[in-house]
C-alpha positions, 0 to 999 in steps of 0.5 A, spaced: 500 500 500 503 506 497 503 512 503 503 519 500 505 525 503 508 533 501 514 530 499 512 525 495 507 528 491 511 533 490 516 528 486 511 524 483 508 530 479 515 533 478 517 539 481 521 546 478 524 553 479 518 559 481 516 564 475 517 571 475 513 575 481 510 581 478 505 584 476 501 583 470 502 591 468 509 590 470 511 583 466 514 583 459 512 584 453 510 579 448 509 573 453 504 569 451 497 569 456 494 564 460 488 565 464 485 560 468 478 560 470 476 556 477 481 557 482 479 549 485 483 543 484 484 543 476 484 551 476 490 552 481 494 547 478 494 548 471 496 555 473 501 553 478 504 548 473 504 552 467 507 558 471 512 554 474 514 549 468 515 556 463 520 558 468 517 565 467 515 565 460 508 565 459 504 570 463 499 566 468 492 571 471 488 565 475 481 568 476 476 565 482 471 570 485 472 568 492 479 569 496 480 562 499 477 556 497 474 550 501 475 543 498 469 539 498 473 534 498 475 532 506 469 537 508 465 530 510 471 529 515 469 537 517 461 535 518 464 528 523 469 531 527 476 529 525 477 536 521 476 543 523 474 548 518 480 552 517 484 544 515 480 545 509 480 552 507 487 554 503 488 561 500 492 563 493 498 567 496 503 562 495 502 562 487 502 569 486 509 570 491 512 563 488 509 563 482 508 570 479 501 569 478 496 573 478 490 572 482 484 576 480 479 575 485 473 577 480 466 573 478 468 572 471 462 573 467 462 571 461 468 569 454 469 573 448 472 568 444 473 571 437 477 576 441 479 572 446 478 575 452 475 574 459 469 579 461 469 581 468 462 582 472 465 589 473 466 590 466 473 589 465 476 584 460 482 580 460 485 577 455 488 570 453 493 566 448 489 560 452 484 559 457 483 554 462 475 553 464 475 549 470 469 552 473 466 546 477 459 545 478 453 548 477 447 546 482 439 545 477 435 546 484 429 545 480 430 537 478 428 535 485 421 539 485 420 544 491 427 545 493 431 552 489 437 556 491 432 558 498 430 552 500 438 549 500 438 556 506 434 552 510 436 544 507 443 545 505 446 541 499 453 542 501 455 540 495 458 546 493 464 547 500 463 553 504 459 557 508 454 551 506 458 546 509 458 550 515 451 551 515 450 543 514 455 542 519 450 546 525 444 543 522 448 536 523 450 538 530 442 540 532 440 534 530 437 530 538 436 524 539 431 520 536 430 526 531 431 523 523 436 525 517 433 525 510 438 525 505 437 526 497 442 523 493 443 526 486 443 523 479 449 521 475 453 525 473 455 528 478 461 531 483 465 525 487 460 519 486 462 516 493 461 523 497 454 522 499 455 516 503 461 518 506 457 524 508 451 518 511 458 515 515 460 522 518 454 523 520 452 517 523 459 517 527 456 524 530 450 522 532 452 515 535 459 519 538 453 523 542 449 517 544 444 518 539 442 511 537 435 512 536 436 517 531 435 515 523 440 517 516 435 515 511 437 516 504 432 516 498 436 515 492 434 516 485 439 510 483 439 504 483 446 503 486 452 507 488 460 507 489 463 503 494 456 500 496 458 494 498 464 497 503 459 502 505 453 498 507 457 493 511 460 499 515 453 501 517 451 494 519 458 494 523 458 500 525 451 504 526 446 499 526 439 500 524 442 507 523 442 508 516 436 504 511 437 507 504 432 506 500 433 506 492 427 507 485 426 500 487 423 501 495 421 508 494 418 508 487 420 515 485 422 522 489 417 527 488 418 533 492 422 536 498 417 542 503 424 545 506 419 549 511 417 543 513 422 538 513 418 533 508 420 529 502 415 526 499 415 519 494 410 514 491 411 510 497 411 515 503 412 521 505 418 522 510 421 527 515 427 530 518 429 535 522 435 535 517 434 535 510 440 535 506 438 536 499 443 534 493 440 536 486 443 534 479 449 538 477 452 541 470 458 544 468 459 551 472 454 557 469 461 559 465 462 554 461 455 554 458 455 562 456 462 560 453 459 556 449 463 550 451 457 544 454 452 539 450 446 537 451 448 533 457 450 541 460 457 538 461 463 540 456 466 534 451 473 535 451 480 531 447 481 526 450 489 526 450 490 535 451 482 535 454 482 542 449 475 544 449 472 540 442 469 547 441 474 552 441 482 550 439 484 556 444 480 552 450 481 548 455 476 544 461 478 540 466 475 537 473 468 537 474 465 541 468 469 536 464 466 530 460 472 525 461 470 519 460 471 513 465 474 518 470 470 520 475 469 528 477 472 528 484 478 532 486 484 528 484 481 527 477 481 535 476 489 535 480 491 530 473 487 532 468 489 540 470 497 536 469 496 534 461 492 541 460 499 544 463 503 540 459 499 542 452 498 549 453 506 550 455 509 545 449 504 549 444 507 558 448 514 555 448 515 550 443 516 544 448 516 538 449 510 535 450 508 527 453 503 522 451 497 523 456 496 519 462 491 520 468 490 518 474 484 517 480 483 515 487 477 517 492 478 515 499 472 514 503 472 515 511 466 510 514 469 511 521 475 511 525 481 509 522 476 505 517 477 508 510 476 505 503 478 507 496 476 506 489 481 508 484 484 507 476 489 509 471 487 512 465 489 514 458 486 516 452 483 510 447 479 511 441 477 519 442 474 517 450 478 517 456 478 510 458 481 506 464 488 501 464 488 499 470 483 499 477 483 497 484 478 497 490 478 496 497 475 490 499 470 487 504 472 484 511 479 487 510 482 486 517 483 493 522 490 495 520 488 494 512 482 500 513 487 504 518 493 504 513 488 507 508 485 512 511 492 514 512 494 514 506 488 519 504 491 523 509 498 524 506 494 525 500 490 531 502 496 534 505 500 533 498 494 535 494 493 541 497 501 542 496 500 541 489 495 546 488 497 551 492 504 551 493 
């Protein structure tokens, strides 16, 4: 089993000299321009390698609306107690004085691609030789009738980090003994497959570390199964017995409508309760992409397989969530790898360098109690225009203790590694 941490990350995906920190106004002339939209783990590690691997020659402006940006990753592991909030919160500071990058904390608001230039909600343009969309999710609130951008304030959805994590995470630790949780599960596609039933499991360490035992997590879920269900669910036997009852289209027979007030979702089998509902909707491409003109039908963007280069603008690239990428799931270290190729093409195409066959990798690791993870993962590389899956692994049921706790520490020096490598 392979153990992760800052230093072997780092050497895994290379390491390299700091770009020049200055200015943009201040930068020579005649660079050639990137702009990357999407400050996550796909936009500040595309930003951060092609910074750092053109050694200065190529001008890089990193565009997020937010100053600081919450990993949805590991933000289960906030809501049962093993982090605190801050442990997932991370600034830009170290790629703009390390890497010359400049940070643009704007809400981009749209892409000029005949003149190649960014808009900014203040008007502002910013322009581009090569564009980085990585964007995420976007939420469709209204795919699960009832619930809307309103409602997700008092059934938070949490599926975007931030202040609603915390919101989830007060509404979690309100919860009384005997009271009921009712999740609604999302549809594929959709960002981290496995991350609403780590979330049942933190929630179930919560209220079982309380002594709320009498307490029910239902999860009404639109699909008829889910990743990592058999490791799951022998968990919550093991673990929180007659804690956890998912129900799929099978048992429920179809969700109809959520009533936030009152705490209500109703099916064609029956109408449930909580005093938490946590709501997770179907999902699409960030706003951005679809005004760029890069999404299909599906609402997500169809991508090269072997640059992920938009298939609608040669000058356009889209990683992470927003992202049709084949076999890989939509998870944060899907969105680390793909950024990595992205940053590869566009410093071989600015500095006529030498670029690489492509090749990516995912793990997502799941936490279901103390000191008891799981993972999924896989290699993969392009194949007949979609990317495609090489090789894959998966924990197994009934691993011994030390099995599970090696696990979970592996995911650990992945998260501190990650984070290194998006950040600096």
């Amino acid at each position: 089993m392979t153990n992760f941490n800052r230093r072997q990350f780092g050497l895994m995906f290379g390491a390299g000299a700091a770009a020049l920190a200055l200015p943009t106004y201040l930068r020579a002339q005649g660079k050639p321009r990137v702009v990357v939209i999407g400050g996550g783990a796909g936009g500040a590690t595309a930003a951060r390698y092609i910074a750092k691997d053109s050694k200065g020659e190529i001008d890089v402006t990193l565009i997020d609306a937010s100053e600081k940006f919450t990993t949805c990753f590991f933000s289960n592991l906030y809501l049962g107690g093993f982090r605190d909030f801050d442990s997932i919160t991370h600034g830009y500071e170290r790629l703009q004085s390390n890497y010359g990058i400049n940070k643009i904390t704007a809400f981009a608001k749209s892409v000029d691609k005949a003149s190649k230039m960014v808009i900014l909600a203040d008007g502002s343009s910013v322009p581009y030789d090569r564009l980085v969309v990585s964007p995420g999710i976007d939420l469709i609130y209204d795919s699960v009738e009832g619930y809307s951008e309103e409602a997700a304030e008092i059934a938070p959805h949490a599926w975007k980090a931030g202040p609603q994590t915390q919101l989830l995470k007060a509404k979690l630790d309100a919860v009384k003994d005997g009271e009921q949780i009712v999740m609604v599960a999302p549809p594929n596609p959709y960002r981290c497959p496995p991350g609403p039933y780590e979330r049942v499991s933190m929630m179930a360490h919560m209220l079982k570390a309380k002594g709320h035992t009498n307490s029910k997590i239902i999860i009404l879920d639109p699909k008829e199964k889910f990743s990592k269900q058999g490791l799951f669910q022998e968990g919550w036997a093991k673990y929180y017995p007659g804690m956890v009852e998912w129900y799929g289209p099978d048992v429920h027979g179809g969700i109809k409508s959520v009533d936030a007030a009152s705490g209500t979702v109703e099916t064609d089998l029956d109408t449930f309760t909580g005093a938490l509902l946590n709501v997770i909707p179907a999902q699409k491409a960030g706003m951005i992409a679809a005004k760029a003109g890069l999404t299909n039908d599906s609402g997500f963007c169809p991508i090269d397989a072997a640059t992920m280069r938009s298939d609608n603008d040669e000058n356009i690239f889209v990683i992470g969530d927003a992202s049709i990428a084949g076999a890989m799931p939509k998870s944060g270290f899907s969105a680390n790898s793909q950024a990595k190729v992205a940053a590869m093409i566009i410093r071989s195409e600015l500095t006529d360098s030498k670029a690489f066959p492509a090749k990516y990798a995912n793990t997502c690791w799941s936490l279901i109690e103390t000191n008891d993870g799981v993972k999924v993962g896989a290699q993969y590389e392009p194949k007949d225009g979609k990317i495609a899956s090489t090789s894959t692994f998966v924990s197994q049921t009934g691993e011994e203790d030390s099995v599970r706790k090696a696990t979970y520490e592996e995911s650990e020096g992945w998260y501190k590694g990650i984070t290194a490598d998006m950040f600096g």
